[in-house]
C-alpha positions as CSV (number, residue, x, y, z in Angstrom):
1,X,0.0,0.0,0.0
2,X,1.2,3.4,-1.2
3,X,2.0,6.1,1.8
4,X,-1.1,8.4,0.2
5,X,-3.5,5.0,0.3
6,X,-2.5,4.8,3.5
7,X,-3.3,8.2,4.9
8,X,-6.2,7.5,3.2
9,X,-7.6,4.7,4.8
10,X,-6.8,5.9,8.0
11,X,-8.5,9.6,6.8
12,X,-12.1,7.5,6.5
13,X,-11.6,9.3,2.9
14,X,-10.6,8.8,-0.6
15,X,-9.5,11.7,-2.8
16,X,-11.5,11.9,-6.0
17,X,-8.0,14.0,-7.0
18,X,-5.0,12.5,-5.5
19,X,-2.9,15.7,-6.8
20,X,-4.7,17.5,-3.8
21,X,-3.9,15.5,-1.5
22,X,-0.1,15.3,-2.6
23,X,-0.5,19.5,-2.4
24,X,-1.4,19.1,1.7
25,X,1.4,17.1,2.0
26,X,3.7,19.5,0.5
27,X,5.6,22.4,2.7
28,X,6.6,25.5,1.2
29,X,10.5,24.8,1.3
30,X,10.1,21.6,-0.7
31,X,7.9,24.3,-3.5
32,X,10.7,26.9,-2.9
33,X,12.9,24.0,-4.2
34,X,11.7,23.4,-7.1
35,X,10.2,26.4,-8.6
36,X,10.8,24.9,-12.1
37,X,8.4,22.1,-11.3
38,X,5.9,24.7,-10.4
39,X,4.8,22.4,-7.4
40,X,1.9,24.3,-5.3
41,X,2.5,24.5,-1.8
42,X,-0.2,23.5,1.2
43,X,-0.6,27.1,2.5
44,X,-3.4,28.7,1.3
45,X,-5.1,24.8,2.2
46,X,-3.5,25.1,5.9
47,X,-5.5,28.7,5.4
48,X,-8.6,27.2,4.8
49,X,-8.7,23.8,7.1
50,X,-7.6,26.4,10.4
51,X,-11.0,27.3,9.6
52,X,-12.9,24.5,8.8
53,X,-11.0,22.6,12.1
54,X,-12.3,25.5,14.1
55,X,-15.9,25.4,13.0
56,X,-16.1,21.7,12.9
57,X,-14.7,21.2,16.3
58,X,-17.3,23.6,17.8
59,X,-20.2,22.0,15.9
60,X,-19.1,19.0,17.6
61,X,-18.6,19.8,20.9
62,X,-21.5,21.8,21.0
63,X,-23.8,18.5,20.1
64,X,-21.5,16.3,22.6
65,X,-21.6,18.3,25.7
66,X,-24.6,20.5,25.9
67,X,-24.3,21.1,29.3
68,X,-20.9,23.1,29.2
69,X,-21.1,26.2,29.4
70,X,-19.3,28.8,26.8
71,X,-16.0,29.2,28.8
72,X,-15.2,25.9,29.2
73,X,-16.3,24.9,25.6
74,X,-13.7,27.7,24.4
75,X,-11.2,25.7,26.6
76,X,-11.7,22.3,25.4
77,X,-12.2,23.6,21.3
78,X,-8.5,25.5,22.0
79,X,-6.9,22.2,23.5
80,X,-8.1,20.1,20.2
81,X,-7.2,23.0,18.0
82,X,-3.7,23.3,19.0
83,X,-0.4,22.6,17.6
84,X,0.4,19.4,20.0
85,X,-3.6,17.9,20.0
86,X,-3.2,18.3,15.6
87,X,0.2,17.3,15.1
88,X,-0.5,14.2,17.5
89,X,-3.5,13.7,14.8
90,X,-0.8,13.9,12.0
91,X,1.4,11.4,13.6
92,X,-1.6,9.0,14.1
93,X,-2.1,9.3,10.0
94,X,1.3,8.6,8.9
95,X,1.4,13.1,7.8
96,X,5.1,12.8,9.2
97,X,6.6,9.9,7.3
98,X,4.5,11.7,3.9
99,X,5.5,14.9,3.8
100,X,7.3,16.7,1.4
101,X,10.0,19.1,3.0
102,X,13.2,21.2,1.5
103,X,16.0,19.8,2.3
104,X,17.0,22.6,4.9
105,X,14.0,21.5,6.5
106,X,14.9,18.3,6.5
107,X,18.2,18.8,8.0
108,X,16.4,20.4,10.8
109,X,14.3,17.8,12.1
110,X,11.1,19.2,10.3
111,X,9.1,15.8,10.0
112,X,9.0,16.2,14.2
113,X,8.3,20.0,14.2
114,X,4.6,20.2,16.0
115,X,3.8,23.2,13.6
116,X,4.9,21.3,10.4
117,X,2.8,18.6,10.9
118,X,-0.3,20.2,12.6
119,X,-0.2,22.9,9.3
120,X,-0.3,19.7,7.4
121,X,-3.0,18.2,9.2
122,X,-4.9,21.8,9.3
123,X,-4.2,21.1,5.1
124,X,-5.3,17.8,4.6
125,X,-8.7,18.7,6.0
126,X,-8.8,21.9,3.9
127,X,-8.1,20.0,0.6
128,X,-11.1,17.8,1.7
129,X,-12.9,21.0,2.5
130,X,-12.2,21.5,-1.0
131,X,-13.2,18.4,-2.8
132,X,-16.3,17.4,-0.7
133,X,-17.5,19.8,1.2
134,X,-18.0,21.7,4.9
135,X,-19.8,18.2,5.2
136,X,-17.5,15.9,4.7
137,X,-14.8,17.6,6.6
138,X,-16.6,17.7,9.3
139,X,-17.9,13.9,9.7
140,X,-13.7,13.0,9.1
141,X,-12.5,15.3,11.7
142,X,-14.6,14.1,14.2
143,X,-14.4,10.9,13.1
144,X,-10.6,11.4,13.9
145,X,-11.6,13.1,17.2
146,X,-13.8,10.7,18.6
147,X,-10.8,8.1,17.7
148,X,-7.7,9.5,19.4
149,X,-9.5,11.5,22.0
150,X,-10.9,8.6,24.3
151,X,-10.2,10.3,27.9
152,X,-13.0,13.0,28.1
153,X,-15.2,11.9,30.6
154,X,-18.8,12.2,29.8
155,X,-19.8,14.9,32.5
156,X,-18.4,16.6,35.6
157,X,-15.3,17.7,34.4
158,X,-13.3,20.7,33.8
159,X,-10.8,21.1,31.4
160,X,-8.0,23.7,31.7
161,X,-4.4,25.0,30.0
162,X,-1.6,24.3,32.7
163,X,-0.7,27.7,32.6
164,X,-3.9,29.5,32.4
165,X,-5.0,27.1,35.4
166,X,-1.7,28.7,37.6
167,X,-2.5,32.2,36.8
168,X,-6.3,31.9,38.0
169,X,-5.1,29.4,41.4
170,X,-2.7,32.4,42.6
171,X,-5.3,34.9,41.4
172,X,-8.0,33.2,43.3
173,X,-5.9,32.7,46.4
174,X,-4.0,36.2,46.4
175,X,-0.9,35.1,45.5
176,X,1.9,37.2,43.3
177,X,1.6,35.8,40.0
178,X,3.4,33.2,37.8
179,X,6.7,34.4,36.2
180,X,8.8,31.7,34.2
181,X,12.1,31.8,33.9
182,X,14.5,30.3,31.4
183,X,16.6,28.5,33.2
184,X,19.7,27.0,30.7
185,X,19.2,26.2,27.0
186,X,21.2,22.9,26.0
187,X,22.3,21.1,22.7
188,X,22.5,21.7,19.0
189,X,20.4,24.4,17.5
190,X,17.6,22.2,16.1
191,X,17.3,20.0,18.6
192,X,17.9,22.5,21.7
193,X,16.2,21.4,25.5
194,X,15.2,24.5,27.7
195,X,14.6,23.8,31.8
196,X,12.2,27.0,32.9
197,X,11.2,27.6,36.5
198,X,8.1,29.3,37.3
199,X,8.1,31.7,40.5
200,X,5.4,33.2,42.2
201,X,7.3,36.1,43.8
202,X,10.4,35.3,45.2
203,X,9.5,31.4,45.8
204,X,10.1,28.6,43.1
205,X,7.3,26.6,42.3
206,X,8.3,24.3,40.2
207,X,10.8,23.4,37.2
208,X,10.1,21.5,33.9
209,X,12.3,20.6,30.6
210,X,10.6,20.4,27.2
211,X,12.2,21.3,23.2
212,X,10.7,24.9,23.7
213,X,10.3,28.0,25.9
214,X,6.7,26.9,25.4
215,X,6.7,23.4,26.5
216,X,8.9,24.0,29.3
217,X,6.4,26.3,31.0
218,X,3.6,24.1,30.2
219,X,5.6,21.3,31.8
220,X,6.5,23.9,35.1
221,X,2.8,24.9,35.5
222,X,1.8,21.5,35.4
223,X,4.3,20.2,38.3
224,X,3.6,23.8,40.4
225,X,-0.6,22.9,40.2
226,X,0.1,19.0,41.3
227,X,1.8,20.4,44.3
228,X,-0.5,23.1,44.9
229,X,-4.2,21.2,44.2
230,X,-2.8,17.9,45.9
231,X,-4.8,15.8,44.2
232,X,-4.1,13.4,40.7
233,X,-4.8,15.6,37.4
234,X,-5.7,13.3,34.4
235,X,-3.2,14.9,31.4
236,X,-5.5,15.2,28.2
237,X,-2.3,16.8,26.4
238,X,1.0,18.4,26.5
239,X,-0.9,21.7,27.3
240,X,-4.0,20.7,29.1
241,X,-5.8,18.8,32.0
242,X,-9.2,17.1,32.8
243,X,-10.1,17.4,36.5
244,X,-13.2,15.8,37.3
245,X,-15.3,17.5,40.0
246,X,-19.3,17.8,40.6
247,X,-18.3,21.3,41.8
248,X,-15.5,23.5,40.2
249,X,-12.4,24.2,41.6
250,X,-10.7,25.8,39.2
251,X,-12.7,27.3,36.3
């Protein structure tokens, strides 16, 4: 089985047009490389599928959890939206081994950069967009969600970004607010590990390592709210937690 048959069958969808499918897989320094070919890039489809993801999650967490109310519904669309939740989709459909990067890119680990591969995913959606439909896109991308995204409990639960979730705990309990520091940066440029702190005035909460600023904070937060909330949270992603409650505790 081909690589495109492949993403295919795991899509739930065959493209009509292969060629636009082969255009979603295909970054904008593999185009830059061969301007000869005139080889269209998956852009102005990572445009349109930010779009379509967006719409299509809130349709469907609308319908799956009416009793949510609009802030934590924001919440829990902007955990499935981001860059780790859609390039974790990506990885599950094979987007890494399929597409097509410049060779600079290559070089620099691009088939594991989250925003490569969730771009690509965000494109892959927009070229079925394209082809079939608001429709279609929709019923495949939840498809996908419903899928890989098997820890949601049903009810009772709140859903929060590590880092947002710190902020509001030492605004809600008077405390100076977080501050994250960058603590060393170590090894080569592309593949470069930072260890942040996060302070809440002059004491250090907690510490955390990840292959950004970004995920190093994440990681912090997350240490600093298990020792502050004493209690187990359930880790829906890199970015976000699932406490379940019948009262809320942090919202």
């Amino acid at each position: 089985m081909s690589a495109l048959s492949n993403i295919e069958k795991k899509l739930g969808y065959q493209f009509q047009n292969t060629e636009l499918l082969q255009q979603a897989l295909t970054h904008s320094s593999y185009a830059y490389e061969h301007l000869d070919e005139k080889i269209k890039d998956n852009e102005v489809l990572e445009f349109l599928g930010d779009s379509v993801v967006g719409l299509a999650l809130a349709d469907y967490l609308h319908e799956t959890y009416p009793s949510l109310g609009e802030g934590q519904l924001s919440k829990l669309k902007s955990t499935l939206a981001s860059t780790s939740s859609l390039s974790l989709l990506a990885r599950k459909l094979g987007l890494d081994r399929a597409i097509r990067l410049g060779k600079g890119e290559e070089k620099n680990q691009g088939r594991q950069k989250k925003s490569i591969l969730a771009g690509t995913m965000e494109a892959v959606i927009g070229a079925i967009y394209i082809e079939s439909g608001f429709e279609t896109a929709r019923q495949v991308l939840q498809r996908l969600i419903k899928k890989h995204f098997k820890k949601l409990p049903r009810d009772n639960f709140l859903i929060n970004n590590f880092k947002s979730a710190l902020q509001e705990y030492c605004s809600q309990h008077e405390l100076p607010g977080p501050v994250y520091r960058t603590i060393t940066e170590s090894g080569p440029a592309h593949e470069k590990v930072f260890t942040v702190e996060v302070l809440s005035g002059d004491k250090v909460l907690a510490r955390g390592q990840g292959l950004s600023k970004k995920s190093a904070e994440q990681k912090a937060a997350r240490k600093a709210l298990k020792k502050l909330l004493k209690k187990k949270l359930q880790d829906f992603s890199e970015e976000a937690f699932i406490l379940e409650t019948d009262k809320p505790e942090i919202s």
